[in-house]
C-alpha positions as CSV (number, residue, x, y, z in Angstrom):
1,X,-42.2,-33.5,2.6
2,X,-39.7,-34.6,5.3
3,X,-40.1,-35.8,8.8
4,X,-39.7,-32.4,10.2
5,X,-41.9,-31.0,7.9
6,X,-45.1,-33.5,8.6
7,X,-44.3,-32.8,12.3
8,X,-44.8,-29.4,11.7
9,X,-48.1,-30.1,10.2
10,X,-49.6,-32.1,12.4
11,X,-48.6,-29.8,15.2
12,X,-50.5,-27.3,13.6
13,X,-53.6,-29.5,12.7
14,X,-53.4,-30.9,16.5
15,X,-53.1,-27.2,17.4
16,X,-56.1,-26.6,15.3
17,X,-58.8,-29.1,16.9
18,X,-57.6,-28.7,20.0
19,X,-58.6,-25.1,20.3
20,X,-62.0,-24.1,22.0
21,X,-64.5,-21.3,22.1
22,X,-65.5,-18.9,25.3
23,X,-67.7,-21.5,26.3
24,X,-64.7,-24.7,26.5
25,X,-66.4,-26.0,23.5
26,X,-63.9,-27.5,20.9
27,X,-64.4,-25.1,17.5
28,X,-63.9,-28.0,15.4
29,X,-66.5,-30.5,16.8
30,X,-64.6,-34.5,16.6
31,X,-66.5,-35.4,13.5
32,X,-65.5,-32.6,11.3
33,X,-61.6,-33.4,12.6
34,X,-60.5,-34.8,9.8
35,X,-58.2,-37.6,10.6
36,X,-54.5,-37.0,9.7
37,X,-53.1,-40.2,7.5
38,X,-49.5,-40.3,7.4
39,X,-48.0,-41.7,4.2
40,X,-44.6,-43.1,4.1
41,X,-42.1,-45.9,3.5
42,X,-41.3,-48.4,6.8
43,X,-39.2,-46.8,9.2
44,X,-38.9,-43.6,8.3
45,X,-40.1,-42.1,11.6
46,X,-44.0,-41.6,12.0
47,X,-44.6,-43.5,15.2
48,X,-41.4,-41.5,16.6
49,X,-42.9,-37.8,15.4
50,X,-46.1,-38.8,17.0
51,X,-44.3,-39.1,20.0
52,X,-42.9,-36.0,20.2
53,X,-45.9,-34.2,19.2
54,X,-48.1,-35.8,22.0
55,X,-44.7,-34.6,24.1
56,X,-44.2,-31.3,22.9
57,X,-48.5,-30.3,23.2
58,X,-48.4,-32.2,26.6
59,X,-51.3,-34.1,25.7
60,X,-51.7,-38.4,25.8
61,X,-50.4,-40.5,23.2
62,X,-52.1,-44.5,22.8
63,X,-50.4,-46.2,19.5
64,X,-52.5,-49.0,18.0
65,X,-51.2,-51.3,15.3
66,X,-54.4,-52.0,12.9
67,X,-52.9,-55.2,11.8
68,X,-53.2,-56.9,14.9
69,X,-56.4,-56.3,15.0
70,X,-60.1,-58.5,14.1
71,X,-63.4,-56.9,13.4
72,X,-64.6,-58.0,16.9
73,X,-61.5,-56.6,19.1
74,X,-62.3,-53.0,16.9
75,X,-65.9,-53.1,16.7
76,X,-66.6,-54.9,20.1
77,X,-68.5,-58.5,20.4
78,X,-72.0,-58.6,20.2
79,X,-74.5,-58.9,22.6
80,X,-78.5,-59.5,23.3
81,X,-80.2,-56.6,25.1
82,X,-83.8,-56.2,25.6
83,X,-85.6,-53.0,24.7
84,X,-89.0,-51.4,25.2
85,X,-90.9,-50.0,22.4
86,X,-94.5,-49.0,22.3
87,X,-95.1,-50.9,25.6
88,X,-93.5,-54.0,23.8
89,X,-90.2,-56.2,24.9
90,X,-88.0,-56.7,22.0
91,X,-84.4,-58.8,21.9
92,X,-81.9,-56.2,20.3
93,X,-78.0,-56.7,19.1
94,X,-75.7,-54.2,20.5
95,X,-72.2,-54.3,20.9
96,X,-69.9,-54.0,23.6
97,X,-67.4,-51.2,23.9
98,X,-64.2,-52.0,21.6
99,X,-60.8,-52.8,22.8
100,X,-59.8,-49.4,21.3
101,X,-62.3,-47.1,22.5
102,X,-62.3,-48.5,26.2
103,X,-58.3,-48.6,25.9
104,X,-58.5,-44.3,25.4
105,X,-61.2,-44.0,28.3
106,X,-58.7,-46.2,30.4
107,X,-56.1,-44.1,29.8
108,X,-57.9,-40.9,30.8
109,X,-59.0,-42.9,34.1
110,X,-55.7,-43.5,35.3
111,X,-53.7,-40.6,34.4
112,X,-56.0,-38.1,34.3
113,X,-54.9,-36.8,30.8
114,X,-58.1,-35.5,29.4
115,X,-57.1,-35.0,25.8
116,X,-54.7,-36.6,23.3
117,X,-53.8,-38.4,20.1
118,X,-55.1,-42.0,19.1
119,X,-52.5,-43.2,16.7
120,X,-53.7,-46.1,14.6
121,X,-50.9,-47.6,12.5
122,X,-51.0,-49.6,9.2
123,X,-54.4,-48.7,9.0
124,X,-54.4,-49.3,5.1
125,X,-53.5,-52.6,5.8
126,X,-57.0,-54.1,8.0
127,X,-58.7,-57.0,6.8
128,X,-61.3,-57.2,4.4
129,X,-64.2,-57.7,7.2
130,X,-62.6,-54.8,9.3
131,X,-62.5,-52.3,6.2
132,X,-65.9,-51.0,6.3
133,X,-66.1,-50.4,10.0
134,X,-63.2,-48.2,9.3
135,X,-64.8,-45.7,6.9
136,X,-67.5,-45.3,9.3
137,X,-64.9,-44.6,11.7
138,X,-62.9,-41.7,9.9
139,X,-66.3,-40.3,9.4
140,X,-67.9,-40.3,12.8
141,X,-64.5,-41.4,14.7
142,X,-67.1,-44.3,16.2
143,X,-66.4,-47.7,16.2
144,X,-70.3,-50.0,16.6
145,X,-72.1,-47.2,19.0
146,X,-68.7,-46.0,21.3
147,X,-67.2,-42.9,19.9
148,X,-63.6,-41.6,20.7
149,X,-64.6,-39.1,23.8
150,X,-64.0,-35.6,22.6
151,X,-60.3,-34.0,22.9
152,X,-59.1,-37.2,21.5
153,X,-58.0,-36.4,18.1
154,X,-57.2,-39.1,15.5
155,X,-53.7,-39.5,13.4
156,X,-53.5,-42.8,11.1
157,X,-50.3,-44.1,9.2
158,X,-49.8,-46.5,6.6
159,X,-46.9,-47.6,4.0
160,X,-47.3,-47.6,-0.1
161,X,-48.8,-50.2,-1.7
162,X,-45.1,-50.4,-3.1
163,X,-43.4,-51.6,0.4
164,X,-46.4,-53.7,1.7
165,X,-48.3,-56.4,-0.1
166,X,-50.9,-56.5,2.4
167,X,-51.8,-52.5,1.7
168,X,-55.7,-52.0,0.4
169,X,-56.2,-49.0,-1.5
170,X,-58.4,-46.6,-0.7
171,X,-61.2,-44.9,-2.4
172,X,-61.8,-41.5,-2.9
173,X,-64.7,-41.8,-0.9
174,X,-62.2,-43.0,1.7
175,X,-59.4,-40.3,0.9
176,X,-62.1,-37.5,1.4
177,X,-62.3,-38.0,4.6
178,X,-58.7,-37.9,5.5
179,X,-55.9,-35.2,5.6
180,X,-53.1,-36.6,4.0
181,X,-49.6,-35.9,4.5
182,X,-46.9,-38.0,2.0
183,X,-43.3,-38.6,3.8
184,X,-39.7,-39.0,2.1
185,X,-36.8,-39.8,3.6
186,X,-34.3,-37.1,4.1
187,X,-31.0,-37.5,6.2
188,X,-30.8,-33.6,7.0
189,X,-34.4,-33.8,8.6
190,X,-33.5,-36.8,10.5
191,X,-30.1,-35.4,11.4
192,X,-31.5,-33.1,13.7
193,X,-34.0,-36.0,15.9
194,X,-30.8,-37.8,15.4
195,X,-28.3,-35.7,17.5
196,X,-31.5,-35.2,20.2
197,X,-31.9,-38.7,20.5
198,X,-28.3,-39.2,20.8
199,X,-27.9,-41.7,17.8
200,X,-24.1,-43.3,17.8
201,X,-21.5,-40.2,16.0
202,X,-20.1,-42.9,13.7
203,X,-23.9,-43.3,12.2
204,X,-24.2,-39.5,11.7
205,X,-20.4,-38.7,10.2
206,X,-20.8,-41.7,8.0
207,X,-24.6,-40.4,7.0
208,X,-22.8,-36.8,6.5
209,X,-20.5,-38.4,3.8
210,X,-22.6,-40.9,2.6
211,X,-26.2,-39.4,2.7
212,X,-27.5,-42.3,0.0
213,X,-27.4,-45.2,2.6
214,X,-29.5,-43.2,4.5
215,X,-32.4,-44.9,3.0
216,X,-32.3,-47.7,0.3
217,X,-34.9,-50.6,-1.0
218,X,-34.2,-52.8,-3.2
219,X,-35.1,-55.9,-5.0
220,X,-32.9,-58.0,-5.6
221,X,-32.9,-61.8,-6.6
222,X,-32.0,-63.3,-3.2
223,X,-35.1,-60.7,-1.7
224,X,-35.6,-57.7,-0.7
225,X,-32.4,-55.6,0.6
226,X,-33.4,-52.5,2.7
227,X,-32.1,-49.9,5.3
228,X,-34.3,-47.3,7.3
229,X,-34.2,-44.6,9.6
230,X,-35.4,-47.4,12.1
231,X,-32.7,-49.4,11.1
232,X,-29.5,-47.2,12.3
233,X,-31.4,-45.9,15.2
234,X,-32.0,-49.4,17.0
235,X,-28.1,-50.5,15.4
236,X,-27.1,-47.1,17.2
237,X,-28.4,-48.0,20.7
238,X,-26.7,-51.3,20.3
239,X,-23.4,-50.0,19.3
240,X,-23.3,-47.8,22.7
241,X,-24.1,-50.8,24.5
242,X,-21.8,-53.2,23.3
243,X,-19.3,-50.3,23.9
244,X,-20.1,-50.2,27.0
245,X,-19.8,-54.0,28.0
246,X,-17.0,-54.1,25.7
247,X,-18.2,-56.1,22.9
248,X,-16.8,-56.1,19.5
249,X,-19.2,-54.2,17.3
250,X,-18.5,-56.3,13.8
251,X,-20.3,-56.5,10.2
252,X,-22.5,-59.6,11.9
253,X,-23.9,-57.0,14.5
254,X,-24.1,-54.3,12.2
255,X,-25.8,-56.9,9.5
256,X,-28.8,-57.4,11.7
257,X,-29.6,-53.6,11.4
258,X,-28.4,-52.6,8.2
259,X,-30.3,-55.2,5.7
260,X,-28.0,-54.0,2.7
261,X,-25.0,-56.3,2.7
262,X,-22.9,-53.4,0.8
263,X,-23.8,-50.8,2.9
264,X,-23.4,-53.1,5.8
265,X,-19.9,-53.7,5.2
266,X,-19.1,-50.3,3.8
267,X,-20.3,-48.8,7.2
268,X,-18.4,-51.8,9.4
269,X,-15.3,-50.4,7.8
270,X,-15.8,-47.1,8.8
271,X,-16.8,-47.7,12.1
272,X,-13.0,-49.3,12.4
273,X,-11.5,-46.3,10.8
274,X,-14.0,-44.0,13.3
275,X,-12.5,-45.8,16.7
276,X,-8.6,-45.3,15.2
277,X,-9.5,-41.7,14.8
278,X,-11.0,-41.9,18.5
279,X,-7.8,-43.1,19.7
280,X,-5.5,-41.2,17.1
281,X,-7.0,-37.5,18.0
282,X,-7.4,-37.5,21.8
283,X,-10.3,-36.0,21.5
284,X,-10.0,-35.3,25.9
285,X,-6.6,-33.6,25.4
286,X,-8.7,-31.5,22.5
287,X,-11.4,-30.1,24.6
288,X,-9.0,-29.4,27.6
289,X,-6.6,-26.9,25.5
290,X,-3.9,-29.4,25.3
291,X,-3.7,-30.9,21.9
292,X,0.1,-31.7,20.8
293,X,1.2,-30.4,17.8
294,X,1.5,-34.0,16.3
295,X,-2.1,-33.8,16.8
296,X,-2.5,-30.6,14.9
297,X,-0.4,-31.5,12.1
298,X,-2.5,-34.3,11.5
299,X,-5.3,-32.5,11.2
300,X,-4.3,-30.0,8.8
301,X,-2.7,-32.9,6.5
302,X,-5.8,-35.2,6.6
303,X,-8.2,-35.7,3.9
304,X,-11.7,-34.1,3.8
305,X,-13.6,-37.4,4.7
306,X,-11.1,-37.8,7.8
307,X,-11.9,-33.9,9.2
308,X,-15.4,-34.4,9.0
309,X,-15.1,-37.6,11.3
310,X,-12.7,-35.3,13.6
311,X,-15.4,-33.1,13.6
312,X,-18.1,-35.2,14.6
313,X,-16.2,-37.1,16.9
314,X,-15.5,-33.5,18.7
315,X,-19.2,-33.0,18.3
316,X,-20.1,-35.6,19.9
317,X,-18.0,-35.1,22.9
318,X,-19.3,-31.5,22.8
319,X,-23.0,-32.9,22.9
320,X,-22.1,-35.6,25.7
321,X,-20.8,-33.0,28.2
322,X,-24.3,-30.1,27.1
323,X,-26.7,-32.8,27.3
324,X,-25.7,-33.9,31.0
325,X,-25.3,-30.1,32.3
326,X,-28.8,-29.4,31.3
327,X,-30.1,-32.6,32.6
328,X,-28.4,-31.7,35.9
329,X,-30.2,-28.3,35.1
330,X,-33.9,-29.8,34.7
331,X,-33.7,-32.3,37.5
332,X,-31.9,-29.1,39.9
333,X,-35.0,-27.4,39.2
334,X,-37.6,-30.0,39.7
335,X,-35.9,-30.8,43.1
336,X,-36.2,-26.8,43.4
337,X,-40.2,-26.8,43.0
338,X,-40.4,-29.5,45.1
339,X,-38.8,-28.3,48.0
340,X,-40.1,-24.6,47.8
341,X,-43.5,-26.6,48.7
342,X,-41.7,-28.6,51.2
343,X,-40.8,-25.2,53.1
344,X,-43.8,-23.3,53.1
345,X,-45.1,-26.4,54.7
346,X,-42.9,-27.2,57.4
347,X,-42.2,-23.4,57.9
348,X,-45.9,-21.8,57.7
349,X,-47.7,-24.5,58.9
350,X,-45.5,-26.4,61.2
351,X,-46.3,-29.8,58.9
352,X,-43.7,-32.6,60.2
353,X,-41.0,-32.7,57.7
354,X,-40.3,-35.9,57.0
355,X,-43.9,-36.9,56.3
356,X,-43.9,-33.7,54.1
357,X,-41.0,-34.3,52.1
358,X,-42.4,-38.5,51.8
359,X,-45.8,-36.9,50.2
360,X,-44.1,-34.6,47.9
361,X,-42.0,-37.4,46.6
362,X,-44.9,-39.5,46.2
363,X,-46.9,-36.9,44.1
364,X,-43.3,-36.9,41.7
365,X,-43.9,-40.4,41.3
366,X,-47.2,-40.1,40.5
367,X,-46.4,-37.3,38.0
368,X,-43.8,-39.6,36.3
369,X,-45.9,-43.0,36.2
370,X,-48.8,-40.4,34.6
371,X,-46.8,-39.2,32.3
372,X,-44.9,-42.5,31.3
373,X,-48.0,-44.1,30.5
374,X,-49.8,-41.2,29.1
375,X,-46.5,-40.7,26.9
376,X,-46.5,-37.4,27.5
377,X,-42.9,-37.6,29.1
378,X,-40.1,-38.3,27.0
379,X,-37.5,-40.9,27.7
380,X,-34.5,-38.3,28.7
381,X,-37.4,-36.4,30.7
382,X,-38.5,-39.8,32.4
383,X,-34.6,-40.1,33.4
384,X,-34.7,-36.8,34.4
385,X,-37.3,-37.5,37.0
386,X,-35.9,-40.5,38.3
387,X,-32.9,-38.2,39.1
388,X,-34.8,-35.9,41.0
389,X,-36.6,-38.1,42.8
390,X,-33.5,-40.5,44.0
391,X,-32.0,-36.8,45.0
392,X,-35.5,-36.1,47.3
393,X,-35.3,-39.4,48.6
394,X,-31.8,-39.1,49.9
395,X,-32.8,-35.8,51.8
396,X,-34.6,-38.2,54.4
397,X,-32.6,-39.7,56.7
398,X,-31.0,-35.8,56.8
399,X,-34.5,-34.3,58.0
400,X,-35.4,-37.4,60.3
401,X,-36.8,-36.3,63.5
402,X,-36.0,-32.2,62.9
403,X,-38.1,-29.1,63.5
404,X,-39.4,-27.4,60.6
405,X,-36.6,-25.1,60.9
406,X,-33.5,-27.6,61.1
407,X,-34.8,-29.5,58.5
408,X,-35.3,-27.1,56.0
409,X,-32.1,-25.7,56.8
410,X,-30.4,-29.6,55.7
411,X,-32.5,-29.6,52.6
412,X,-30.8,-25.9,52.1
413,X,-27.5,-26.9,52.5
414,X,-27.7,-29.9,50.3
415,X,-29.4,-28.3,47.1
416,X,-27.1,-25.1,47.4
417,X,-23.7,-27.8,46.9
418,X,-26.3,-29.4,44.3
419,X,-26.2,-25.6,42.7
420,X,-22.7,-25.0,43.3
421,X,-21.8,-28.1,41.2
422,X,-23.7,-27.2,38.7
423,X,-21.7,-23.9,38.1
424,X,-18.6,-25.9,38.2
425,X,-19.9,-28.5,35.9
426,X,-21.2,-26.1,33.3
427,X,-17.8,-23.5,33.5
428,X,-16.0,-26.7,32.6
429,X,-18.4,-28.0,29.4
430,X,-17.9,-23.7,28.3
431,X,-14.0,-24.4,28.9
432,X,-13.9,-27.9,26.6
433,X,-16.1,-25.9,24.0
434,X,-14.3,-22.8,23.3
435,X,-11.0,-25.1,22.9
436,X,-12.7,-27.2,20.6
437,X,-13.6,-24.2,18.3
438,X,-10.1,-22.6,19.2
439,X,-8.8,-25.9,17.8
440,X,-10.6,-26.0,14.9
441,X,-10.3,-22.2,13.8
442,X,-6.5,-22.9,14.5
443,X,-6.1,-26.2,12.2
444,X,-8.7,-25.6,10.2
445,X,-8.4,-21.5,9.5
446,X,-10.9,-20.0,7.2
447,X,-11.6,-23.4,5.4
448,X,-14.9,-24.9,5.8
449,X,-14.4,-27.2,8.6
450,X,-15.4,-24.5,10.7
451,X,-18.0,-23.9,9.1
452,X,-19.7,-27.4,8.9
453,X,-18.6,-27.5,13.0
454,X,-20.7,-24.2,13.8
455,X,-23.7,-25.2,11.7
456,X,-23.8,-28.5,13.4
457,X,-23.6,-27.8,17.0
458,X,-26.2,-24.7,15.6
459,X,-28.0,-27.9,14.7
460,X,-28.0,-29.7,17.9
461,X,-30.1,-29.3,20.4
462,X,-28.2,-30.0,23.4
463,X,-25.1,-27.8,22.6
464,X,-28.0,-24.9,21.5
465,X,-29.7,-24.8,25.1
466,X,-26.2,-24.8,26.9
467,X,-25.6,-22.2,24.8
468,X,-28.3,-20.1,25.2
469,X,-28.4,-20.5,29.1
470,X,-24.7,-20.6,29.8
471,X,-22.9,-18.9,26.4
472,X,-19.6,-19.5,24.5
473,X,-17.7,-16.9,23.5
474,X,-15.8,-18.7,20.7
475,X,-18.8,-20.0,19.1
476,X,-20.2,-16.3,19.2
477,X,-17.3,-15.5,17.5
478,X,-17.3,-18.0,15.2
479,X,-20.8,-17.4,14.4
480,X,-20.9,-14.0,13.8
481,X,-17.7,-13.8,10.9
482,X,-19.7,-16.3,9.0
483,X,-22.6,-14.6,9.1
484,X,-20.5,-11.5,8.8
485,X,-19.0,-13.2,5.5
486,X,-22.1,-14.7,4.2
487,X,-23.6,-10.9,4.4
488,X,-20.1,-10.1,2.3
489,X,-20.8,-12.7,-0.4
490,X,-24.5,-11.8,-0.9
491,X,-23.4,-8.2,-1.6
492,X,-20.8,-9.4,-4.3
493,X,-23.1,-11.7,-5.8
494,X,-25.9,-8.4,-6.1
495,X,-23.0,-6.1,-7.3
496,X,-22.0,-8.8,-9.8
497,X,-26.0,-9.5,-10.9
498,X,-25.9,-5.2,-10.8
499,X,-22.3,-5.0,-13.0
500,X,-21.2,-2.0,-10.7
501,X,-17.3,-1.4,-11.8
């Protein structure tokens, strides 16, 4: 199955052993919870969907690479105790707690997330001396006598014996235990994280037209030759950032990343022919209504591998301008809870302000550090905090020795412009997208282009909750004459399949 579809499956498993009885007893006790093993090639995603499952359910994430680890940092070291039996002293050998097991109860100490996943990576890949302490702990999830404190569930992950040389197989005993879930590569899967995690839009429109160097291993005589999903992600964040310190993203760069000396180069040339495009389209004068009609001309001339980067160049402008109005969304809202507090405080109970507001703030910054270690925040959502909290912060010196009254009205003033540039900011982003589409339907007419545009920004998260919250009247439009003609081909096809004259 694809990436999406093992997340889907170990959100339901997770959803599964995390659900209790009338008594707040788990229905599945820990040692029936069959561990989920992941099986895929390297860098196809599974530490990045574990991620956002722990995100999405809101529970703790702790990642553990089993390679890294000896008997005695897994099992514990041992130690001497003395023990009392039938009135007797005896010397006994115990163990102390293991690096992993006290690592999970540490975690719960100092965020106070009380369940979560422990993710144990390359875990068919332990030494020989570790490999039975393993089987006992998929069966009893206890490593020597410390077990993994209940509403901890555990998800494993390994590679093919094919990728890895250092891969044990398992036995069936071993596989018994374990609910296994095999992983392909699959750009369309990935597409979707991809636009979320805001990979580069020359990655994704080269990926559209070349979906085979998605993923590639092979052996070759000077070594092994590879690219993986990990592989354009990391190039991706490094393209943006030698953009943005403008540094000249070349076939070296792109060679460190891309470990496929063809595919390499073929993608360094497209890049090149991506940033002419860039410059050739205007994408700005696009999205503000006022593309020439040198502009236009072009597009209706160019080749089919040229539209599609148009179209995800306008994409990704599209995307840009969603993702920061509903980021200014989130963080207008958390600075909303937070100062509804702040006024029933300083108004009902004549708190001082200023130490009010400093408290509040302080709990946010609690709530983020929890939730960066716990990994129950995402990055964007981490940001997002940050945000509100720098806005909080800035509210101070505004409030500094006020009344309750006076100080709330500041706050007021300052969060209703905060709201008011909101409105302005997302009016603009509906402008830039209904003359995009306008664009597109006018160059492109009934051809497919429009098509393959609506589908995408369907596709893409961002541009799907602006949507949703704010509208677009063109891409309602758009949207419902293809569904209109899909409807329209369906019943020619069953009148064709019927023979109906």
């Amino acid at each position: 199955m694809n990436i999406q579809e093992a997340k889907e499956q170990i959100k339901n498993a997770m959803t599964a052993y995390f659900t209790k009885d009338d008594l707040g007893n788990y229905i599945v006790p820990i040692e029936k919870q069959r561990p989920v093993f992941l099986m895929g090639p390297p860098g196809v995603g599974k530490t990045a969907i574990m991620e956002q499952v722990a995100q999405e359910l809101g529970v703790g994430l702790l990642s553990y690479s089993m390679t890294h680890h000896t008997r005695q940092s897994a099992l514990g070291l041992p130690s001497i105790e003395e023990k009392t039996f039938n009135g007797k002293t005896y010397k006994v050998s115990e163990y102390t707690m293991s690096e992993i097991i006290s690592a999970v109860y540490e975690l719960m100490e100092k965020t106070g997330v009380k369940e979560g996943i422990l993710f144990l990576d390359e875990i068919n890949c332990v030494s020989e001396t570790l490999a039975p302490i393993m089987l006992q702990f998929l069966q009893y999830k206890i490593f020597g006598r410390h077990r993994v404190p209940d509403g901890w569930i555990v998800v494993t992950a390994g590679n093919p014996p094919e990728y890895n040389n250092s891969v044990r197989e398992f036995d069936i005993v071993t596989w018994d235990r374990l609910k296994r879930i095999d992983i392909e590569p699959d750009f369309n899967a990935w597409k979707k994280y991809a636009y979320k995690a805001g990979v580069h839009a020359s990655i994704i429109t080269y990926l559209e037209i070349r979906q085979g160097d998605f993923y590639s291993i092979e052996s070759t005589v000077e070594g092994k030759s590879f690219v993986t999903a990990r592989g354009w992600e990391d190039l991706s964040q490094m393209i943006i950032l030698y953009e943005k310190n403008n540094i000249q993203v070349d076939v070296k760069l792109i060679s460190q990343y891309v470990q496929n000396a063809k595919i390499a180069k073929s993608f360094a040339a497209y890049y090149d022919l991506f940033n002419k495009y860039k410059s050739d389209y205007q994408i700005d004068s696009i999205l503000s209504g006022k593309a020439s009609k040198e502009i236009k001309t072009r597009a209706k001339k160019a080749k089919f591998d040229e539209r599609l980067s148009l179209l995800g160049l306008i994409l990704d402008a599209i995307s840009s301008e969603t993702k920061t109005v509903m980021n200014l969304d989130v963080t207008i809202k958390t600075v909303m809870e937070v100062l509804s507090k702040f006024k029933k405080s300083v108004l009902n109970e004549k708190e001082n302000p200023t130490q009010t507001l400093q408290n509040l703030i302080e709990k946010q910054k609690s709530i983020l550090e929890n939730g960066r270690d716990a990994q129950t925040l995402s990055l964007n959502d981490q940001q997002i905090q940050h945000r509100a909290i720098a806005v909080l912060e800035n509210l101070l010196p505004s409030i500094k020795n006020l009344d309750g009254k006076k100080a709330f009205a500041n706050v007021k003033a300052d969060f209703d412009s905060r709201v008011k540039k909101l409105k302005e900011e997302s009016e603009s982003t509906k402008n830039k997208m209904n003359h995009a589409l306008s664009f597109a339907g006018e160059v492109f007419e009934k051809g497919q282009e429009i098509l393959v545009l609506v589908t995408e920004m369907t596709a893409n998260a961002n541009i799907v909750r602006f949507i949703s919250k704010y509208g677009c009247d063109e891409y309602f439009k758009y949207n419902q004459e293809l569904m209109f003609s899909d409807r329209a081909k369906a019943i020619e096809q069953k009148i064709d399949e019927l023979k109906i004259v």
